[in-house]
FIMAR-304367 format. One record per residue (C-alpha): x, y, z; residue number from 1. Coordinates in steps of 0.001 Angstrom, whole numbers, plus 524288, in hexadecimal, padded with zeros to 5 digits. Example, Ala and Ser with C-alpha at 12.3 -4.5 7.8 and 13.67 -1.06 7.14 Angstrom:
! FIMAR-304367
REC     x     y     z num
REC 8300C 7EE6C 81E78   1
REC 83566 7FBDC 81BE4   2
//
This chain:
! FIMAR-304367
REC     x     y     z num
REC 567BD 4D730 24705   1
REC 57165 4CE94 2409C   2
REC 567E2 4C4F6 23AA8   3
REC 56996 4BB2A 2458A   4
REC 56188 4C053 24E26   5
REC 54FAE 4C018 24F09   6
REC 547D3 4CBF5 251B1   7
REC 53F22 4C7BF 25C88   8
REC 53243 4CFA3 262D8   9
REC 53298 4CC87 27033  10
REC 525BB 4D078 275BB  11
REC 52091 4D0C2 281BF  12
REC 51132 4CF27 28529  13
REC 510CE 4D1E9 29383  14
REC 51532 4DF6C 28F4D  15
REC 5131A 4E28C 2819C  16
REC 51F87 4E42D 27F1F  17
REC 52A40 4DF03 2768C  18
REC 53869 4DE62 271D9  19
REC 54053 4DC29 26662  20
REC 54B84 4D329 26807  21
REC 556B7 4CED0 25E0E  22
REC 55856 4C086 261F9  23
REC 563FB 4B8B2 25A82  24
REC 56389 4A9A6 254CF  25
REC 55E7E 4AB32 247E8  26
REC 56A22 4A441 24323  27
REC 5660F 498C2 24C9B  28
REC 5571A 496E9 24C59  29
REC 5531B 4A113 23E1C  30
REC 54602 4A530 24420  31
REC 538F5 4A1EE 24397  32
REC 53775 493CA 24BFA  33
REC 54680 49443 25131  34
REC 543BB 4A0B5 25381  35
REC 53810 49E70 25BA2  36
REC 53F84 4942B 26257  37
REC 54A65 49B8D 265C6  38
REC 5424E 4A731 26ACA  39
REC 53BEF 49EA5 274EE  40
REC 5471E 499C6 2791F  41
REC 549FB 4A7D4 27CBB  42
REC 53BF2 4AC85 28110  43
REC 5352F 49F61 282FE  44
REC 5335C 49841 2906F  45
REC 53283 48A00 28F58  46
REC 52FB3 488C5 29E0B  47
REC 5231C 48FA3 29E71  48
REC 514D6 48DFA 29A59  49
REC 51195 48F5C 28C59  50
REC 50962 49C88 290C4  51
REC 5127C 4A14A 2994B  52
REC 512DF 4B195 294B9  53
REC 52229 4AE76 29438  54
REC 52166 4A4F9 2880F  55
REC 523C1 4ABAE 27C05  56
REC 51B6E 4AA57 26D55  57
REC 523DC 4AC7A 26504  58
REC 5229E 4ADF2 25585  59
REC 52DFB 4ADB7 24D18  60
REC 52FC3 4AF0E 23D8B  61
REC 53CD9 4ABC8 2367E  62
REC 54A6F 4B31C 22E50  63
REC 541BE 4B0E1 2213D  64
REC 533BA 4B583 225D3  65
REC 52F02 4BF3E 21B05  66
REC 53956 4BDED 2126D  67
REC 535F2 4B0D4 20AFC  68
REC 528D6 4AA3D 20820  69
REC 52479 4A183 21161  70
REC 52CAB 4A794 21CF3  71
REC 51EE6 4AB80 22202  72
REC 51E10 4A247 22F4A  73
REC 51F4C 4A61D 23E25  74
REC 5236E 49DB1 248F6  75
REC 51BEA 49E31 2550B  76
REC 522F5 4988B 26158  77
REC 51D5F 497F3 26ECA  78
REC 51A57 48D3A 27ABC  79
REC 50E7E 485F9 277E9  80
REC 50417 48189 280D6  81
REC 50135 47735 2795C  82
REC 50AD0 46E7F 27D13  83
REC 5147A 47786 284C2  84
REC 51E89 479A6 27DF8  85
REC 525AA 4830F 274BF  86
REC 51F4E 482BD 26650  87
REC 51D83 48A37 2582C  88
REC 51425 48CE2 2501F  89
REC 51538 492B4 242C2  90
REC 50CA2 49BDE 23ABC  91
REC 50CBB 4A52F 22D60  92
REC 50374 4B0DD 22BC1  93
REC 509D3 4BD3E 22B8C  94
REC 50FDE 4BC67 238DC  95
REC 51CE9 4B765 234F6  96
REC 51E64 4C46C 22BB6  97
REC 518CD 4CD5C 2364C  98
REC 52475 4CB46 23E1D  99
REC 52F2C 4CA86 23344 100
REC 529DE 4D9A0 230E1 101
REC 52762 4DCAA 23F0B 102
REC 538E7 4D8BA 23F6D 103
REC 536E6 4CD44 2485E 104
REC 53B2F 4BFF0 245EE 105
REC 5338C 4BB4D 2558F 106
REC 52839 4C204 25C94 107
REC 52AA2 4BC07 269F6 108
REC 51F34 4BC81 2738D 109
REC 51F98 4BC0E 281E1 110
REC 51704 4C135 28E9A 111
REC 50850 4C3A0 28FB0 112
REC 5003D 4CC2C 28B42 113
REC 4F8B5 4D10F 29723 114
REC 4EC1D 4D3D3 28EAD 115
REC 4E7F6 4CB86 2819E 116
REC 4F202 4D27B 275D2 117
REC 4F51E 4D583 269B8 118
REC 50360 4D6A2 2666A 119
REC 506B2 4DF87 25A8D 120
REC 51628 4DD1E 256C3 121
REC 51BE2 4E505 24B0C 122
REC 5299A 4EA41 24885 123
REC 52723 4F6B6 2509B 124
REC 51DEE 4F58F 259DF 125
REC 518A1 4EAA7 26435 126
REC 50A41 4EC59 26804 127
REC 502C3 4E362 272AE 128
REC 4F545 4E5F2 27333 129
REC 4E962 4E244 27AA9 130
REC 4E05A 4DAB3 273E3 131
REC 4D725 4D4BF 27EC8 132
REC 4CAB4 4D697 273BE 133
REC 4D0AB 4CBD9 26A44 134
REC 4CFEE 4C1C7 276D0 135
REC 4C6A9 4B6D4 27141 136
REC 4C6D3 4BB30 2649A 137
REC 4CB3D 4AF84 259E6 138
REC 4D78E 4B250 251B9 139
REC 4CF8A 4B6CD 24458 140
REC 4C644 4C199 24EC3 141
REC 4D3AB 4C617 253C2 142
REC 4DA7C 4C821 24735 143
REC 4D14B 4CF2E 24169 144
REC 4D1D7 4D955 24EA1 145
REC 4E07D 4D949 24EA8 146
REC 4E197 4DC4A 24100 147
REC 4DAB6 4E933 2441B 148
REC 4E141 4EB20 2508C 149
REC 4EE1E 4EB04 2489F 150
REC 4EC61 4F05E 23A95 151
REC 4F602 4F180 2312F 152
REC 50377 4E947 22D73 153
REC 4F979 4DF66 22511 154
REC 50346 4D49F 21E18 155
REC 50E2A 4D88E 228CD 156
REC 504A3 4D66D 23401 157
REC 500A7 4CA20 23AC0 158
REC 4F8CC 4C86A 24547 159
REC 4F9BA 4BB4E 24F9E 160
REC 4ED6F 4B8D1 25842 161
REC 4E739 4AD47 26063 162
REC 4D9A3 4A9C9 2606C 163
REC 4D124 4A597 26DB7 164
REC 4DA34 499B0 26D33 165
REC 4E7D7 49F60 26F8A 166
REC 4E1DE 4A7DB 27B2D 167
REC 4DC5F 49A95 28149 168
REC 4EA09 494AA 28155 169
REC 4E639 48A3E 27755 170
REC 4F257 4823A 27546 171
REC 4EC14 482B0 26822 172
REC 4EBEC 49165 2654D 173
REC 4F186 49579 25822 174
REC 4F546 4A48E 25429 175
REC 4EEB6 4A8CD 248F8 176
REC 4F882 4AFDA 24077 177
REC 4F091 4B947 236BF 178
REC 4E64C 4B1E0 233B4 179
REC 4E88F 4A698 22DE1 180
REC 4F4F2 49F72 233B4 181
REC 4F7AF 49D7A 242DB 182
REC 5015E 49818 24C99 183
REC 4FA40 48B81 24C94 184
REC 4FED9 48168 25699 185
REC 5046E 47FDA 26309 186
REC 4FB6F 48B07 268B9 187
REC 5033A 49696 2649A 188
REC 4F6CB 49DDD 267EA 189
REC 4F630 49987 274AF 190
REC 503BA 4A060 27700 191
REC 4FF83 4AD23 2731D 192
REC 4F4DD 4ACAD 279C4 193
REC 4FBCD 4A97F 286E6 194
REC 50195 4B6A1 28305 195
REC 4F3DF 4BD1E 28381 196
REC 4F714 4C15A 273CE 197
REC 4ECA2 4BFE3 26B60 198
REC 4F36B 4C6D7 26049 199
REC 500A0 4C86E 25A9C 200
REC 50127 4D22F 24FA8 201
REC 50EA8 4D3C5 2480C 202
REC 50F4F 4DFFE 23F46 203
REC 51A40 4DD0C 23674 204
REC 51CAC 4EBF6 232F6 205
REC 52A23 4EC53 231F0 206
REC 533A0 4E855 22514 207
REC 53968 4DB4D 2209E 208
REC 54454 4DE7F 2184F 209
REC 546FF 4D59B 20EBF 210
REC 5560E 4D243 20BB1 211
REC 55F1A 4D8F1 201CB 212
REC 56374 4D2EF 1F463 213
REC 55DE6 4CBB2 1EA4F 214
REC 56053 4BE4A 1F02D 215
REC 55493 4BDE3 1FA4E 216
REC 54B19 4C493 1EFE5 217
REC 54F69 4B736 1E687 218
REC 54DA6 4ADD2 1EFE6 219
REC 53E9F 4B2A0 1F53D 220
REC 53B5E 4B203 1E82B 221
REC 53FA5 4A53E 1E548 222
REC 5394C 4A0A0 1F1FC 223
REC 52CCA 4A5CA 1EF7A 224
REC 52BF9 4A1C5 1E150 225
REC 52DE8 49410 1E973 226
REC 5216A 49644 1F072 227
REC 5195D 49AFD 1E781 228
REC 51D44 49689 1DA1E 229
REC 51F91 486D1 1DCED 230
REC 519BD 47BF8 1E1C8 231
REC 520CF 47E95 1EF4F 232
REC 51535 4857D 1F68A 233
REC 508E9 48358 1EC41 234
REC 503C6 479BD 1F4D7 235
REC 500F4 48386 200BB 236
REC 4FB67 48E23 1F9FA 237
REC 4F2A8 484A5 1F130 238
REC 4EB3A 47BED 1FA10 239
REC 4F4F1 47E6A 204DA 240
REC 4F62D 473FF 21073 241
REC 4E9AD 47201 20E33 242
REC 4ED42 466FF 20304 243
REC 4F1A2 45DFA 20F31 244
REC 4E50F 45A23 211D1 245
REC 4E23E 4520F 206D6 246
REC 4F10A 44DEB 20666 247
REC 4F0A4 4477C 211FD 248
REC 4E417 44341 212F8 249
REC 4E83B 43A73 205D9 250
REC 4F0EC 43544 210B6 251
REC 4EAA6 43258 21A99 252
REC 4F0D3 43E48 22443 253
REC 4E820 4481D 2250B 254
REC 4E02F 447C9 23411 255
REC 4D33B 4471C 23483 256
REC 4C837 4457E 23F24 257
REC 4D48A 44634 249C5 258
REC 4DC7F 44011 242FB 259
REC 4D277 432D6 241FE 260
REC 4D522 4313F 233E2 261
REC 4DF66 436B8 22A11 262
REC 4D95E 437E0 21EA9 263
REC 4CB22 43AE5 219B1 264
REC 4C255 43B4E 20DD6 265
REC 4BCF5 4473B 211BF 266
REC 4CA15 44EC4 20D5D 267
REC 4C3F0 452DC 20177 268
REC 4BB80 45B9B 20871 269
REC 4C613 460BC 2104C 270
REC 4D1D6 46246 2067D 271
REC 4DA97 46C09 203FA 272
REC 4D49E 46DC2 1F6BE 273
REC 4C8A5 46E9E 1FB72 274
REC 4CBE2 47A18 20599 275
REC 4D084 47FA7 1F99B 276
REC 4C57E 47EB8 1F22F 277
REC 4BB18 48172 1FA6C 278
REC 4C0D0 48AC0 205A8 279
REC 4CE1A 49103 20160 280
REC 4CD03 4A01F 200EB 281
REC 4DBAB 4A3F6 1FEDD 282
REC 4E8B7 4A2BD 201DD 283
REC 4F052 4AA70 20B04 284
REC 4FE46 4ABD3 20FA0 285
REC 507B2 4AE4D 21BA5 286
REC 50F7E 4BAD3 21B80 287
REC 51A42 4B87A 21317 288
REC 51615 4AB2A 20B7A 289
REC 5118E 4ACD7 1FB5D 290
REC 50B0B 49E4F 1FC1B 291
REC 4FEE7 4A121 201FF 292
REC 4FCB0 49390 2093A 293
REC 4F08D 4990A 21189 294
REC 4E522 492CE 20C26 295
REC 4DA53 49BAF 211F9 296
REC 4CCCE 495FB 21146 297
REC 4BF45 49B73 2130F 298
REC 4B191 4966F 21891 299
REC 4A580 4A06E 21894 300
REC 49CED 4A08B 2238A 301
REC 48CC1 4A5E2 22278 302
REC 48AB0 4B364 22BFC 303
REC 47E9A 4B56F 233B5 304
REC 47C1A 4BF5E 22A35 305
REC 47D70 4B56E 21D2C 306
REC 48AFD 4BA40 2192A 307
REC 495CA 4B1A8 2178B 308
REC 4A0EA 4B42D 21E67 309
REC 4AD67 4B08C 21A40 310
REC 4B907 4A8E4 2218E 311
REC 4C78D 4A74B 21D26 312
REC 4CE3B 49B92 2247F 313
REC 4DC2D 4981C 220CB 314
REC 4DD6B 48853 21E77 315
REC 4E893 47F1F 21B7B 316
REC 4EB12 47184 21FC2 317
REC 4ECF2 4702D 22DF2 318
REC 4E01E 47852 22FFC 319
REC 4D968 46F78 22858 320
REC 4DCE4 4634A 22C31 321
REC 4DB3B 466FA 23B01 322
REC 4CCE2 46BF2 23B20 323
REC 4C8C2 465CB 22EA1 324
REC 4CE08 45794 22D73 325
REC 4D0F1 455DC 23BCB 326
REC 4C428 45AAC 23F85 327
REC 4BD5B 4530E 233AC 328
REC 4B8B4 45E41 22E1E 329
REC 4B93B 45ECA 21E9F 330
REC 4B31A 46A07 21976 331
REC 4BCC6 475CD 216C4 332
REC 4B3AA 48024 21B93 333
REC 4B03C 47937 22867 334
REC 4C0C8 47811 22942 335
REC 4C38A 48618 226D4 336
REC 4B973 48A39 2313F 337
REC 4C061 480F6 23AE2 338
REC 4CB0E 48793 239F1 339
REC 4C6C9 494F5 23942 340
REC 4BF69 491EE 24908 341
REC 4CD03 48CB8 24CB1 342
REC 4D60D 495F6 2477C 343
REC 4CDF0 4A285 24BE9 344
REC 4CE4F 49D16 25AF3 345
REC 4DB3D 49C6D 257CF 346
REC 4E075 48D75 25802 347
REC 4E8AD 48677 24F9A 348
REC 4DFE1 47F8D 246B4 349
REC 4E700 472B4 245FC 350
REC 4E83E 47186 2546B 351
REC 4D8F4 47537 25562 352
REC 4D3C3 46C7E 24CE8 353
REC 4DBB4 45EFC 25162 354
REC 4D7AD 4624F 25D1B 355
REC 4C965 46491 25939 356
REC 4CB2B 45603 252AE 357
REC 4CFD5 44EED 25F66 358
REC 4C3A9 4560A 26629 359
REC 4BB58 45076 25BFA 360
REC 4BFF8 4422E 25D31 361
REC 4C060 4451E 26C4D 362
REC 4AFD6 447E9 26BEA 363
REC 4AE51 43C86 261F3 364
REC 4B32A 433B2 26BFC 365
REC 4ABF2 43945 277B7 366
REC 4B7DD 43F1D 27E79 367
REC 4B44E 44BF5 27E4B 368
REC 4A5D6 45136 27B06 369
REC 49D63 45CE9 277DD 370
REC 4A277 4635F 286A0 371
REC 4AEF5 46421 2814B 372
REC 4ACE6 468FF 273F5 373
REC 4A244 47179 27510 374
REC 4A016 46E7E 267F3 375
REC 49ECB 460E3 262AA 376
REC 4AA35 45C8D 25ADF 377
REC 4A83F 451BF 24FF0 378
REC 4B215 4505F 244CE 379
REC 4ABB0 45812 23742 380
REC 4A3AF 461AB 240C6 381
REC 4AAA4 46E6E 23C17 382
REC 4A198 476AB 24250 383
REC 4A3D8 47225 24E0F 384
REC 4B577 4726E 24D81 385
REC 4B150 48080 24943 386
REC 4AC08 4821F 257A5 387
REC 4B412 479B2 25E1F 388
REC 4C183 482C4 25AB2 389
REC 4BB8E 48CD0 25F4C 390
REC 4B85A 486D9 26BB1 391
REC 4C6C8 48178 26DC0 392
REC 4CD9E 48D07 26870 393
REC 4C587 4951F 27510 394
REC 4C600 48B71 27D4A 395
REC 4B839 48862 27DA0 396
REC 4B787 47E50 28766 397
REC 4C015 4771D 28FF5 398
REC 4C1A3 46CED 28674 399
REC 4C6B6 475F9 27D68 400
REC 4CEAF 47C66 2858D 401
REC 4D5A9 46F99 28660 402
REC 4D6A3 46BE6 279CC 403
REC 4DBD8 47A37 2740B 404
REC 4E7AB 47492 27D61 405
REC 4E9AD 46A65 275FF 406
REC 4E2DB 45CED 272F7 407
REC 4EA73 45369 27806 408
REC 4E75D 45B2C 285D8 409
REC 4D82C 45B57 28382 410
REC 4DA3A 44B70 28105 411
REC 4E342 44A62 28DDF 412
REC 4D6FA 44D97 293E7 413
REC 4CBAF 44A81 28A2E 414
REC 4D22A 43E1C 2846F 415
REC 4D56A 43B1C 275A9 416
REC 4E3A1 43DD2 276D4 417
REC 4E519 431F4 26D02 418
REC 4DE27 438ED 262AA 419
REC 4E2C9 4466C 26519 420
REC 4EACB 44AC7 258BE 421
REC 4F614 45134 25E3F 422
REC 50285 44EB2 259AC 423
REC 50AB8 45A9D 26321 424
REC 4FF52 463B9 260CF 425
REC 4F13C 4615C 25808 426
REC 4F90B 459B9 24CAD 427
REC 4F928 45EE3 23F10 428
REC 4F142 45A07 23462 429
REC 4FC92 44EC4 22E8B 430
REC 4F812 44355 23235 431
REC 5036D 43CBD 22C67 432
REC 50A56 4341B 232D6 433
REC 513A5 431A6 23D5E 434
REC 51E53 43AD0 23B46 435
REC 514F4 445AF 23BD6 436
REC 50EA1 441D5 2487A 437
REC 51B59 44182 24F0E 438
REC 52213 44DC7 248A4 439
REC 515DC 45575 24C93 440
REC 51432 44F02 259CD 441
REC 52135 452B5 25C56 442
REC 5251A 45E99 251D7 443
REC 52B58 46C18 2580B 444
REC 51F13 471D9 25902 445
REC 51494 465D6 25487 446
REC 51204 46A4C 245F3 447
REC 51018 46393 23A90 448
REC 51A02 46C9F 23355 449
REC 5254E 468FE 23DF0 450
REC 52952 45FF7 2344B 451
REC 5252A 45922 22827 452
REC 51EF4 44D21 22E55 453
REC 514A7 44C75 227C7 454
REC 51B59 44C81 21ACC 455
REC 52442 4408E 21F2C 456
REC 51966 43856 22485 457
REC 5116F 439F9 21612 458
REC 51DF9 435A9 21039 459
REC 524A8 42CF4 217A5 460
REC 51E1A 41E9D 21AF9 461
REC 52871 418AC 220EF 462
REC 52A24 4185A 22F80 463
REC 5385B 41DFC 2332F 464
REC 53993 42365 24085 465
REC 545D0 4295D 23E9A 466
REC 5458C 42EB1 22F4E 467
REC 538A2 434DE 2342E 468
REC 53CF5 43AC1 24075 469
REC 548B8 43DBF 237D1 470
REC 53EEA 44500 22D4A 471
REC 5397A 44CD1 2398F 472
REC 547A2 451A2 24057 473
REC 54B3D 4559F 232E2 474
REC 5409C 45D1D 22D25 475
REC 53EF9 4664C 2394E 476
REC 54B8A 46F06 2380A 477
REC 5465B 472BF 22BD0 478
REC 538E9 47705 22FE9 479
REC 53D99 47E65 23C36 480
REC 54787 4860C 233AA 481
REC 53AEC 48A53 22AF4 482
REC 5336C 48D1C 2366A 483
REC 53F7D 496F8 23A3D 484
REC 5401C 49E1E 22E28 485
REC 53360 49D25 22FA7 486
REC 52D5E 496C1 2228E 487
REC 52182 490B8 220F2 488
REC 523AF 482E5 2202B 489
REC 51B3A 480F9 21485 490
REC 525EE 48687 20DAC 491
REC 53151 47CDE 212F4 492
REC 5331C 478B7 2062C 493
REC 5371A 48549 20213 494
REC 53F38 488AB 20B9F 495
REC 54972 47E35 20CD4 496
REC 553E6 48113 21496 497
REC 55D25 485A4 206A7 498
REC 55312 48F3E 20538 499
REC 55168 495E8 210D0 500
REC 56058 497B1 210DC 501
REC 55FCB 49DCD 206A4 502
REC 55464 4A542 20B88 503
REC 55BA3 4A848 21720 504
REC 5678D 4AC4D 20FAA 505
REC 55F91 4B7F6 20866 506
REC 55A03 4BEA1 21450 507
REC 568AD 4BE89 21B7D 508
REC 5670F 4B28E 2239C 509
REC 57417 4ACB0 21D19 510
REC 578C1 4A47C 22AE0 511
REC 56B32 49F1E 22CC2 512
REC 56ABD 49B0F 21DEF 513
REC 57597 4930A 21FD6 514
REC 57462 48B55 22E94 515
REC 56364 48734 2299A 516
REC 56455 478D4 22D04 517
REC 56BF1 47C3B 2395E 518
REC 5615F 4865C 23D3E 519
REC 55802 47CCE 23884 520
REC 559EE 472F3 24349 521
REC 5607F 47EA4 24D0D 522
REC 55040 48201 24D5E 523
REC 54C38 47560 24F5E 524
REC 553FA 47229 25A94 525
REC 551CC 47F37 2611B 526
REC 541FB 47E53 25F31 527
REC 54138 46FBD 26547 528
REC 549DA 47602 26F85 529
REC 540F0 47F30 27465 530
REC 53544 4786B 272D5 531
REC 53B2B 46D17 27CDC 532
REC 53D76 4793E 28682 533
REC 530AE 4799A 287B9 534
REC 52EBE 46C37 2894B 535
REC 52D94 4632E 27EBB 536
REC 52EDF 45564 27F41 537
REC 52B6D 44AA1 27581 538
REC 523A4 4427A 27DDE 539
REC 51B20 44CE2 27FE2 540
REC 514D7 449FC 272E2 541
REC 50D15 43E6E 26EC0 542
REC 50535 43A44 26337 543
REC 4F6C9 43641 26658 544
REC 4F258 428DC 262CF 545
REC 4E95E 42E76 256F2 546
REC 4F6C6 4313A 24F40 547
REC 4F9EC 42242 25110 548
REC 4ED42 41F34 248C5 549
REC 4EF8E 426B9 23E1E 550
REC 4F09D 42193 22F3A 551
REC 4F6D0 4286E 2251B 552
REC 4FB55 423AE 216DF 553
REC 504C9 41D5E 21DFD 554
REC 4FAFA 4144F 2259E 555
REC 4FAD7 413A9 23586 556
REC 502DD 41B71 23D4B 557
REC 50DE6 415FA 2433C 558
REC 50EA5 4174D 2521D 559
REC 51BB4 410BF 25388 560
REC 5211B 419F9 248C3 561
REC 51A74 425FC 24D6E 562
REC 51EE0 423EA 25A89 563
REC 52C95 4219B 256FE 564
REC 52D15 42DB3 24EFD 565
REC 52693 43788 25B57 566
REC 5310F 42FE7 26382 567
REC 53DC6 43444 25966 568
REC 5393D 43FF6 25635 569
REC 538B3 442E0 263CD 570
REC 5469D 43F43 267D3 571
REC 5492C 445D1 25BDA 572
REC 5443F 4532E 26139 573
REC 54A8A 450FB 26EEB 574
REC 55762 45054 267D8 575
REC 556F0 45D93 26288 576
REC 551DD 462D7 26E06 577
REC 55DFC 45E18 2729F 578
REC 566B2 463C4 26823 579
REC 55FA3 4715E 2695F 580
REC 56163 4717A 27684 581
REC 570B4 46FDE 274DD 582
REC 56F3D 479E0 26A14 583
REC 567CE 483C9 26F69 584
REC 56CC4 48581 27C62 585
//
């Protein structure tokens, strides 16, 4: 291999069977999310169903994975059911270092499995397995089996699995990646479980040799000293994302009860500090990553027998916000054991719990009732949300059923659609402004972390279509050329595009180091490309009325501005479609 080219596992379900194949264009797209673009291009087919065996998952890492801090993220690509079209989702763990030591930059998916499986992927050996006793079981009962199932490689192993959600098809679905981080939106579970896979284990056995010279030993020791000797990171591994909460609650952007109010005196209870100083356990870390930014929490439950048992539940913003704020719930135990029910039936949790909230306001105002629900749903009942993901992550009733695809369908037929909070998918926790309700109703793949919206709209007050349309066009190059390398994005500040040159330069990637901004928006182009292939339009996306009511620090939302932003932005993307599809052909 000349350094140009990606090592890809090509595997096979239908028959168990895979191949290795040397793919070139890592001088064009770098890996991790142009990777994962580029590689369905080549394997994906836009034409067919989201579950059709043909479509591929595929998980890429990037050229730096392993060999500076924070390199510690995978990309996972694949056709979502939620709206149709191609997606990503991104998650740490250990899964991104698995594969750096199992020599694979791409594990590409495709086919069946005839029987529910377990695929084992290492450097020298491929393994599917039958695994029709984990059907059911939720994502912590089935790590605990697979663990024994496949001892050994601890710290170089990580194991994928779905909960009862992902084999339902729940558009909802997340992958649970070790533990404590998952594949979160878009229903990346759903996609592997259209595959009949309930597990993906990737033994990273092999070596990851580190570059000659004194140059690359420098520069990872100035970059770490970065992370965990300055002010650069303290924030995550401290109180982590969690310090949002109060942050913008002060500001009147932080969701709760569906998104009826933004900001509440009940915070306090609710805080960041106060998960801190009531619930937090320890910190933990992705594969690869010295700042520690999991904030793992704990809530002890009374046995039968009087004994306490213990439970560890990982926490940080977004978790909180969507079954604690949005469901009105304010005391941090109650939150954590939210989001233990939803994350061991395997759903995302934000996704789960604004839907939860729309269900809630639904039964308040006699749309849907106790038939539905199974259990009633009032805002503040944590005991009941604690049933009620269970009950949509298995698909408990036909209600459910509808709703795991998606809450704007359970209001096409229930009603409510005005006060659904969707914004592309179940929105993320920034209730900001305008320029974050358009860059997420219309962002790549409908994240908050698509672009820095949020920041703009809780620094900007003046109404400018075109600087803030500008803000959004600009800052994306940037973020998908971190999400090919592929960095976290907490650590964009680190990582500016002088310093990942440089990075670049000391593990031999001397041509990439020197074309970044032109790979930058190369990746851009090609990822809006693909996702119109498979159909992507603007006007498929609309922002429900209860975004219109909205007050921030800013006062009332602007519908005239908000609209005229979705509208630029739009053209905006249908543009460089345009210009990928002359580039790319």
């Amino acid at each position: 291999m000349s350094g140009k080219e990606f090592r890809v596992m090509v595997v096979d379900l239908a028959c168990g069977k895979g191949r290795l194949e040397v793919i070139p264009g890592r001088d064009l797209v770098i890996g991790g999310s142009g990777l994962a673009a580029l590689l369905y291009r080549q394997y994906g087919k836009p034409e067919l169903s989201w579950d059709d065996p043909q479509q591929p998952l595929i998980f890429a890492i990037g050229p730096l994975t392993g060999l500076f801090p924070l390199m510690s993220k995978t990309v996972c690509s694949f056709k979502s059911n939620y709206h149709g079209e191609y997606t990503e989702s991104h998650a740490g763990g250990r899964s991104a270092l698995a594969l750096a030591f199992a020599g694979l930059d791409a594990l590409v998916l495709v086919g069946r499995a005839p029987r529910l499986s377990s695929l084992l992927v290492a450097s020298r050996s491929l393994e599917l397995r039958e695994v029709s006793f984990l059907k059911g079981l939720d994502c912590d009962a089935a790590g605990k089996l697979l663990r024994t199932t496949y001892p050994g490689g601890s710290g170089h192993r990580s194991i994928l699995r779905i909960g009862p959600a992902g084999e339902l098809g729940s558009a909802m679905a997340a992958i649970t990646v070790d533990t404590y981080r998952h594949f979160g939106r878009m229903g990346g579970g759903a996609a592997m479980g259209a595959k009949n896979l309930k597990a993906i284990v990737i033994h990273g056995d092999g070596a990851l040799d580190l570059p000659e010279g004194k140059a690359y030993a420098r520069l990872f020791q100035e970059l770490y000293g970065k992370v965990t000797s300055t002010e650069m990171m303290r924030k995550y591994h401290n109180l982590g994302t969690a310090a949002n909460l109060q942050a913008l609650n002060d500001i009147s952007s932080l969701p709760w009860n569906n998104l009826q109010r933004t900001s509440d005196a009940a915070i306090a209870t609710v805080s960041g500090e106060r998960f801190a100083d009531a619930a937090l356990l320890r910190n933990g870390a992705c594969g690869g990553c010295p700042v520690g930014c999991i904030h793992i929490g704990f809530f002890r439950e009374k046995m039968a027998d009087n004994r306490y048992h213990f439970h560890q539940v990982a926490y940080d913003y977004e978790p909180i916000f969507a079954v604690g704020t949005m469901l009105g719930v304010t005391d941090v135990f109650d939150v954590l054991r939210i989001i233990e029910a939803v994350e061991k039936v395997g759903l995302d949790v934000m996704s789960a719990g604004v839907a939860l909230a729309w269900a809630t306001e639904a039964t308040e105002r006699g749309l849907i009732g106790d038939r539905e629900t199974l259990t009633p749903l009032r805002f503040g009942d944590a005991a009941a949300y604690r049933q009620a993901a269970w009950q949509l992550g298995s698909g408990a009733s036909p209600f459910y059923r509808l709703l795991g695809q998606g809450t704007l369908r359970a209001a096409a037929q229930y009603g409510g659609g005005e006060f659904a909070c969707v914004l592309g998918q179940e929105m993320a926790g920034y209730a900001t402004g305008e320029l974050f309700f358009a860059a997420q109703t219309l962002g790549f793949r409908h994240s908050h972390l698509d672009t820095g919206a949020y920041g703009y709209d809780q620094k900007n007050s003046q109404r400018d279509v075109g600087k803030a349309v500008d803000f959004l066009i600009d800052d994306e190059p940037g973020r998908a050329l971190l999400t090919s390398m592929v960095a976290c994005l907490f650590a964009r500040a680190v990582y500016d595009n002088e310093t990942l040159s440089r990075c670049l330069e000391a593990v031999g990637h001397s041509e990439l180091a020197a074309t970044l901004s032109e790979s930058g928006e190369r990746i851009r182009r090609l990822r809006w490309l693909v996702r119109a292939s498979t159909g992507f339009a603007p006007e498929n996306f609309s922002i429900p009325k209860r975004f219109y009511k909205v007050a921030t620090w800013k006062g009332a939302i602007d519908a005239a501005y908000l609209d005229a932003i979705k509208d630029e932005y739009g053209r905006r993307i249908v543009a460089l479609i345009a210009a990928g599809a002359n580039e790319w052909r």
